[in-house]
mmCIF file of the N, C-alpha and C atoms, coordinates in Angstrom:
data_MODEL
# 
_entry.id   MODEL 
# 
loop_
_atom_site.group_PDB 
_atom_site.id 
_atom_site.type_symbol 
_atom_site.label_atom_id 
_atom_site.label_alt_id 
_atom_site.label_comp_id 
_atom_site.label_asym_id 
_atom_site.label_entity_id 
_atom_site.label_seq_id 
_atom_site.pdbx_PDB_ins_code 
_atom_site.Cartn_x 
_atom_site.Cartn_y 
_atom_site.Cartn_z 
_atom_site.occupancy 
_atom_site.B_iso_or_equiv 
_atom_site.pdbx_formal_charge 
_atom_site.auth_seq_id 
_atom_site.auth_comp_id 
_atom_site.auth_asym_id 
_atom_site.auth_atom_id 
_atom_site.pdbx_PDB_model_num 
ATOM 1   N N  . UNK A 1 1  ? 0.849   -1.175 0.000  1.00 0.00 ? 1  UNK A N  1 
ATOM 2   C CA . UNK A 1 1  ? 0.000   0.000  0.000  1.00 0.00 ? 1  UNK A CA 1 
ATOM 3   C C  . UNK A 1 1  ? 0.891   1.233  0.000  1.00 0.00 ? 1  UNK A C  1 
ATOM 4   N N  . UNK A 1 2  ? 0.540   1.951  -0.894 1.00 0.00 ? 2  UNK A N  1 
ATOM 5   C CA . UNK A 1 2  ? 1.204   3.207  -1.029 1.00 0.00 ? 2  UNK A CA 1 
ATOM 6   C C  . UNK A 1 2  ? 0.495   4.637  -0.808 1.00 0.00 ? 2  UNK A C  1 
ATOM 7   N N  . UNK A 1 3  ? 1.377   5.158  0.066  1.00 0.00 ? 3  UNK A N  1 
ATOM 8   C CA . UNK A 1 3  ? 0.382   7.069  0.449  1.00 0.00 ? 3  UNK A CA 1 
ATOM 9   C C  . UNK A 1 3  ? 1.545   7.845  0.881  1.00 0.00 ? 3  UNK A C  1 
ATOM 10  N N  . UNK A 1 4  ? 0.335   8.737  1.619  1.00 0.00 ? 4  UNK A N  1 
ATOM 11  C CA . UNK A 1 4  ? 1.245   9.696  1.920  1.00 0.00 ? 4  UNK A CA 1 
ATOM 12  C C  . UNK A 1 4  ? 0.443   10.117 3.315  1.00 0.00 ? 4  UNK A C  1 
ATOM 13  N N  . UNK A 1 5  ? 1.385   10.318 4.485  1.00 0.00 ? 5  UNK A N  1 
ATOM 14  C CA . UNK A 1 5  ? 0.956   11.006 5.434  1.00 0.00 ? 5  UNK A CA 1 
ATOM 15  C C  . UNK A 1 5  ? 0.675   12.253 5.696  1.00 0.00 ? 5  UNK A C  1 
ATOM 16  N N  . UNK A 1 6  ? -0.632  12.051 6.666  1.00 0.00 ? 6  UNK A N  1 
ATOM 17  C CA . UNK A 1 6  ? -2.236  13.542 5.891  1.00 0.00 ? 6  UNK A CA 1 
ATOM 18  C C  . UNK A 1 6  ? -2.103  14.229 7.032  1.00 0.00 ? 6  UNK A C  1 
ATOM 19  N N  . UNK A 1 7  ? -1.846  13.671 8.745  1.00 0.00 ? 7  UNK A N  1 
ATOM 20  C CA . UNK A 1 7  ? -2.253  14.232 9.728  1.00 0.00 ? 7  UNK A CA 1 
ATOM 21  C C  . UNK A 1 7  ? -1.150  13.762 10.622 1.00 0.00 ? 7  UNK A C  1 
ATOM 22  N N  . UNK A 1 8  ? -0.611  14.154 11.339 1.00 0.00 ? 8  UNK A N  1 
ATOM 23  C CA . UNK A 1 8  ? -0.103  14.404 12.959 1.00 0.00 ? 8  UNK A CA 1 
ATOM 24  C C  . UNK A 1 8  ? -1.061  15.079 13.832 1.00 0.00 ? 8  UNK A C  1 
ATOM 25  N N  . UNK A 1 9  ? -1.632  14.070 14.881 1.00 0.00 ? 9  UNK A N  1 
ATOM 26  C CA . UNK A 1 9  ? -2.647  14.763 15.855 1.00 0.00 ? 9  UNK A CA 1 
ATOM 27  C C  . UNK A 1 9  ? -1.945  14.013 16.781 1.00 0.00 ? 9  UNK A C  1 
ATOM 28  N N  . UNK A 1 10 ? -1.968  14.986 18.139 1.00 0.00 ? 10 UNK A N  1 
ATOM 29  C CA . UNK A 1 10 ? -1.656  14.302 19.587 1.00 0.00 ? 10 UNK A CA 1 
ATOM 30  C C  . UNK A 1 10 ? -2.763  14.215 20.317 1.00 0.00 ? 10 UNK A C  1 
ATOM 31  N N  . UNK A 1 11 ? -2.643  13.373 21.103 1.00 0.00 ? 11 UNK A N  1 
ATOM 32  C CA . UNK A 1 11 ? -3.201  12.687 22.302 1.00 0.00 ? 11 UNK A CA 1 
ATOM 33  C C  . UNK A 1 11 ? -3.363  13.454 23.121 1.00 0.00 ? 11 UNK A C  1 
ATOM 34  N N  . UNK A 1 12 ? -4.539  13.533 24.387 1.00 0.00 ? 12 UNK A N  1 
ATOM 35  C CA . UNK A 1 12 ? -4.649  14.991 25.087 1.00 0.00 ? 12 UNK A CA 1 
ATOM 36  C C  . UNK A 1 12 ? -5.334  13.364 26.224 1.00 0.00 ? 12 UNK A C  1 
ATOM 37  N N  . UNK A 1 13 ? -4.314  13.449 27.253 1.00 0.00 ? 13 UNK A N  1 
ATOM 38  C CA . UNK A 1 13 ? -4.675  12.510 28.343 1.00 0.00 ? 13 UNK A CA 1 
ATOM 39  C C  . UNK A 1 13 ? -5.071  11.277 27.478 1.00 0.00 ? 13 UNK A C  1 
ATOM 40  N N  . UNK A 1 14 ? -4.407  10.299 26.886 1.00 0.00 ? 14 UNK A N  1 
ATOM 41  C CA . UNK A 1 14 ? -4.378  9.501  26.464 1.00 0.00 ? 14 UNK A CA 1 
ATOM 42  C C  . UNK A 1 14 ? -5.530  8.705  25.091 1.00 0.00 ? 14 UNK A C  1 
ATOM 43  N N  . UNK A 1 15 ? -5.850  10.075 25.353 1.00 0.00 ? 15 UNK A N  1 
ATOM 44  C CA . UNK A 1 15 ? -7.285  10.364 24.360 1.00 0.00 ? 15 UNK A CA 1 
ATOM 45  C C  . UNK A 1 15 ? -7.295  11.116 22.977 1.00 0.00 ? 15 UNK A C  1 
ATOM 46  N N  . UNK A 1 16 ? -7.692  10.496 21.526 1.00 0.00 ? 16 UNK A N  1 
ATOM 47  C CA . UNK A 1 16 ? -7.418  11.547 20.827 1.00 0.00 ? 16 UNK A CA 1 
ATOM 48  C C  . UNK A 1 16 ? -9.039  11.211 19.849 1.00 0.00 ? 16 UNK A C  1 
ATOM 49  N N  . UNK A 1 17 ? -9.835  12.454 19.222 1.00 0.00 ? 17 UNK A N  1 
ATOM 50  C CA . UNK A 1 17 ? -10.716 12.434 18.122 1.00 0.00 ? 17 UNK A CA 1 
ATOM 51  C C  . UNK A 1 17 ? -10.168 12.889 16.903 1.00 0.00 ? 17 UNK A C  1 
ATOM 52  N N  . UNK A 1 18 ? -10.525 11.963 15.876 1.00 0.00 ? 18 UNK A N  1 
ATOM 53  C CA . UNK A 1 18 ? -9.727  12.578 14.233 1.00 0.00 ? 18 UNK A CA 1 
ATOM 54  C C  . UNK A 1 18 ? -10.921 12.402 13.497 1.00 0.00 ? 18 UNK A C  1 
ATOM 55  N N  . UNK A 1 19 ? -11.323 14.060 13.042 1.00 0.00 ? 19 UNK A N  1 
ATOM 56  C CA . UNK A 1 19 ? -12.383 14.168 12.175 1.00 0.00 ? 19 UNK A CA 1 
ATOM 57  C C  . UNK A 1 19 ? -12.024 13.638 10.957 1.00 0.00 ? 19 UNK A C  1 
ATOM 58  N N  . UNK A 1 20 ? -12.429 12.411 10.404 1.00 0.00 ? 20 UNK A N  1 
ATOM 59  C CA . UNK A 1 20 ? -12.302 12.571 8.902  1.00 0.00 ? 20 UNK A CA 1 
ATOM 60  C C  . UNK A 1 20 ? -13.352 12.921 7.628  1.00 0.00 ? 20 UNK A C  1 
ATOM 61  N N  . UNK A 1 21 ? -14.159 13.725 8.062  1.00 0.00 ? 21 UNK A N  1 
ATOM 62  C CA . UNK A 1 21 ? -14.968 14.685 7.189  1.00 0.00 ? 21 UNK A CA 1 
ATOM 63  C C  . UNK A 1 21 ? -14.665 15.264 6.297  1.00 0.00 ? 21 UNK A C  1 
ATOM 64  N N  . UNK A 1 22 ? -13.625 15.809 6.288  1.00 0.00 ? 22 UNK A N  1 
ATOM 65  C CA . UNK A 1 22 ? -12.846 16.664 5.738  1.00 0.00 ? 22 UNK A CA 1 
ATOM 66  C C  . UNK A 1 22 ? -12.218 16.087 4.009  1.00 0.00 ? 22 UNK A C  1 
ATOM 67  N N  . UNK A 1 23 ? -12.080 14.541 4.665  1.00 0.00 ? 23 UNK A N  1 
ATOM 68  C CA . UNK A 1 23 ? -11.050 13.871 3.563  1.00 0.00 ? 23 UNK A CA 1 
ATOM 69  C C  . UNK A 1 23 ? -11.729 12.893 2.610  1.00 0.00 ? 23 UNK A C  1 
ATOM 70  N N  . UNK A 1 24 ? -11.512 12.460 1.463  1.00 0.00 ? 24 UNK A N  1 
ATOM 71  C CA . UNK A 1 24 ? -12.050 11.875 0.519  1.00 0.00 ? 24 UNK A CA 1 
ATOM 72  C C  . UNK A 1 24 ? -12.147 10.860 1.164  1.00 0.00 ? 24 UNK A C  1 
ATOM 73  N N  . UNK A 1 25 ? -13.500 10.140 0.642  1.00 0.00 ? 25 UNK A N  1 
ATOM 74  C CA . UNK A 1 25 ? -13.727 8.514  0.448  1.00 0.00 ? 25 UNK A CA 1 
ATOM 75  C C  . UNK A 1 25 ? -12.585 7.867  0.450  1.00 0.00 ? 25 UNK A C  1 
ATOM 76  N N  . UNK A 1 26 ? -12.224 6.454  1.426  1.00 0.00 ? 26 UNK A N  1 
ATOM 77  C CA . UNK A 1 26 ? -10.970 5.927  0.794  1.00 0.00 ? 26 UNK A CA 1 
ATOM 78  C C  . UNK A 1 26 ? -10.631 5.220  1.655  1.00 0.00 ? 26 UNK A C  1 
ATOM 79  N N  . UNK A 1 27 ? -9.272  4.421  1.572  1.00 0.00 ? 27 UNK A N  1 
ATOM 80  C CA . UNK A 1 27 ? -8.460  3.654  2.863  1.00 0.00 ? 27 UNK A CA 1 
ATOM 81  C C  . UNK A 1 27 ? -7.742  4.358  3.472  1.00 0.00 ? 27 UNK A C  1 
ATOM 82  N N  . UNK A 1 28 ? -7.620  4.488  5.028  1.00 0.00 ? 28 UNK A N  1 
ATOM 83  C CA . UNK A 1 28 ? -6.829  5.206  5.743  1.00 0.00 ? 28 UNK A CA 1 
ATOM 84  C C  . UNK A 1 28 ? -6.211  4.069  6.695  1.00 0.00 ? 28 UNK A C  1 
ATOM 85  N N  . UNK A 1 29 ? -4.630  4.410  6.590  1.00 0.00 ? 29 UNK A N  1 
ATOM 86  C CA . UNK A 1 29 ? -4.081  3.633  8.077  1.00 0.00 ? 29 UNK A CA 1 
ATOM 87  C C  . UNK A 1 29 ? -4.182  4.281  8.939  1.00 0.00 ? 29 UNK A C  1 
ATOM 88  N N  . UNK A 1 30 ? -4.598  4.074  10.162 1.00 0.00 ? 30 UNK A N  1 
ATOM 89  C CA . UNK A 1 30 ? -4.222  5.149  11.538 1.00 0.00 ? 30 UNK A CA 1 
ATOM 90  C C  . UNK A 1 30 ? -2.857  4.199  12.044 1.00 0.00 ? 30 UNK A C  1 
ATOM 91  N N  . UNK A 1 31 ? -2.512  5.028  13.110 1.00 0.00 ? 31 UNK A N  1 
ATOM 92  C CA . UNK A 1 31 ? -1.380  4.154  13.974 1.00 0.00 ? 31 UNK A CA 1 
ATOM 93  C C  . UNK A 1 31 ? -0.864  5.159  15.182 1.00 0.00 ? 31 UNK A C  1 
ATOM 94  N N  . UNK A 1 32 ? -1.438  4.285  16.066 1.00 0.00 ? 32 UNK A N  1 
ATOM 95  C CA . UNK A 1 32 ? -1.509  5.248  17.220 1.00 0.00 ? 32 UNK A CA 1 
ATOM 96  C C  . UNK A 1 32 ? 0.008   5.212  17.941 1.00 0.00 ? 32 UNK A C  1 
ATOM 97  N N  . UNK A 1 33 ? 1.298   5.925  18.255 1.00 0.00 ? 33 UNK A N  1 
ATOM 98  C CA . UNK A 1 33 ? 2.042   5.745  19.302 1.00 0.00 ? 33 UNK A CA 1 
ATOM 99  C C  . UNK A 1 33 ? 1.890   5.723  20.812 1.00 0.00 ? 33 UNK A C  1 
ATOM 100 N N  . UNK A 1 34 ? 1.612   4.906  21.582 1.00 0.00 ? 34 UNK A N  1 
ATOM 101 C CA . UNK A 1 34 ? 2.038   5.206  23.166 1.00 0.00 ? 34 UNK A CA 1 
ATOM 102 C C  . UNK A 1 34 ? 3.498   4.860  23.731 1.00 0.00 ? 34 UNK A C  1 
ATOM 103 N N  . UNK A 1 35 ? 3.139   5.177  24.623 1.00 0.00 ? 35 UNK A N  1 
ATOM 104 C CA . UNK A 1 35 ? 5.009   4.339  25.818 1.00 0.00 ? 35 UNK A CA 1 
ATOM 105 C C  . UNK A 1 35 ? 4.733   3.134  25.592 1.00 0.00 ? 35 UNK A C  1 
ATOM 106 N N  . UNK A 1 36 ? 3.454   2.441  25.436 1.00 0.00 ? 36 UNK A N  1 
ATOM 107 C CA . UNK A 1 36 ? 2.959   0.892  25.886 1.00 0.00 ? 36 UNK A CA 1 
ATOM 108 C C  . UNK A 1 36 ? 3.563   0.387  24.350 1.00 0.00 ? 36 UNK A C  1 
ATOM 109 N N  . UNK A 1 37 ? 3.578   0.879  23.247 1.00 0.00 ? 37 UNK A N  1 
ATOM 110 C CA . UNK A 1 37 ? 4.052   0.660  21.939 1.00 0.00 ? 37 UNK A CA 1 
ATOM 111 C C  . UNK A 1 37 ? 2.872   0.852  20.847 1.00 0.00 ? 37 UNK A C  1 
ATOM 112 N N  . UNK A 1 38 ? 2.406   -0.114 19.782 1.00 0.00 ? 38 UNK A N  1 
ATOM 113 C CA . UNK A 1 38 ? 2.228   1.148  18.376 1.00 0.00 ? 38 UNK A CA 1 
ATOM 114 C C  . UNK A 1 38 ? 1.059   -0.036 18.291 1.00 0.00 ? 38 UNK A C  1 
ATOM 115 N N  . UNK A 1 39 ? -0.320  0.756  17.581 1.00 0.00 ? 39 UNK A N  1 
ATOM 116 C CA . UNK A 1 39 ? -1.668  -0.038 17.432 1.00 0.00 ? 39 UNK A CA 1 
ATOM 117 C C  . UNK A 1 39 ? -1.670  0.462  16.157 1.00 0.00 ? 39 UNK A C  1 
ATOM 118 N N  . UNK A 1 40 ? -1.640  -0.158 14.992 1.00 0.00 ? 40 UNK A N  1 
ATOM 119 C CA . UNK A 1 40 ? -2.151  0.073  13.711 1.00 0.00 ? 40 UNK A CA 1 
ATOM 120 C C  . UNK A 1 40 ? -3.216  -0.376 13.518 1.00 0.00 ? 40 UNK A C  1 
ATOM 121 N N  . UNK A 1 41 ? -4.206  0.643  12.798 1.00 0.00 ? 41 UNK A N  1 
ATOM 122 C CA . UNK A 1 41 ? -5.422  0.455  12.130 1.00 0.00 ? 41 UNK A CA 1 
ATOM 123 C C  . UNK A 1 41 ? -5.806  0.877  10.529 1.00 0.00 ? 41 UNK A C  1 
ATOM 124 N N  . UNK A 1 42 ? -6.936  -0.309 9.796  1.00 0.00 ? 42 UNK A N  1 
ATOM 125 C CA . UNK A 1 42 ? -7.094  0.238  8.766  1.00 0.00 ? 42 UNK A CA 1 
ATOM 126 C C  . UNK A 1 42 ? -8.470  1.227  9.002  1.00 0.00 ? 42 UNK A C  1 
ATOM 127 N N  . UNK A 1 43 ? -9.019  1.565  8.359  1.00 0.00 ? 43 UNK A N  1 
ATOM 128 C CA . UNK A 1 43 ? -10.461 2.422  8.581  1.00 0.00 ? 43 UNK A CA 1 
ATOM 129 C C  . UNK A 1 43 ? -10.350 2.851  6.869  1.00 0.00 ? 43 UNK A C  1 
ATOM 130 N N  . UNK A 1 44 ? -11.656 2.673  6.489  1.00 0.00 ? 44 UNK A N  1 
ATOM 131 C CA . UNK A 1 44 ? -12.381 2.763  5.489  1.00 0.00 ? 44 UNK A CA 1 
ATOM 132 C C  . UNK A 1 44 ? -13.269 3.768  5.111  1.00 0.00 ? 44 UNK A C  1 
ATOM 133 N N  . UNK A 1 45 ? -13.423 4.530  4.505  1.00 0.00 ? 45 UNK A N  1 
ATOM 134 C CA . UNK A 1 45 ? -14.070 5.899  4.763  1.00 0.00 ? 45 UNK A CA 1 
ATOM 135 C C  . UNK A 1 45 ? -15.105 5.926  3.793  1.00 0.00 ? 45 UNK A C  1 
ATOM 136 N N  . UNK A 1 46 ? -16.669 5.848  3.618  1.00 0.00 ? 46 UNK A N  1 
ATOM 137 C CA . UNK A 1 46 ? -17.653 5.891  3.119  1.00 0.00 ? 46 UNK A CA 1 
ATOM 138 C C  . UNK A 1 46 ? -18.899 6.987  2.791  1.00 0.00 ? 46 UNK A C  1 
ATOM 139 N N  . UNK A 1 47 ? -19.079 7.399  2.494  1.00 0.00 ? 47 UNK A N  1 
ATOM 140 C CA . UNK A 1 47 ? -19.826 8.634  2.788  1.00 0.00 ? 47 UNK A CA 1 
ATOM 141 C C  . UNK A 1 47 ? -21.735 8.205  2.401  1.00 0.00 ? 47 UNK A C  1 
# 
């Protein structure tokens, strides 16, 4: 899979919301960093 990274958002108390309204229909990876180590996700965007 090939892209390009869209967003850097931080965490506010271990908590974060990412509007994707904004962004085209499509496949998105998320991938969250903590201290605990790294959760990758796909998410699918439909309108």
């Amino acid at each position: 899979m090939m892209g390009q990274q869209i967003l850097i958002h931080p965490a506010n108390n271990g908590h974060a919301t990412i509007d994707l309204s904004s962004f085209p229909d499509g496949s998105y990876i998320i991938q969250a960093t903590t201290p605990m180590g790294v959760a990758t996700k796909k998410i699918v965007k439909i309108q």
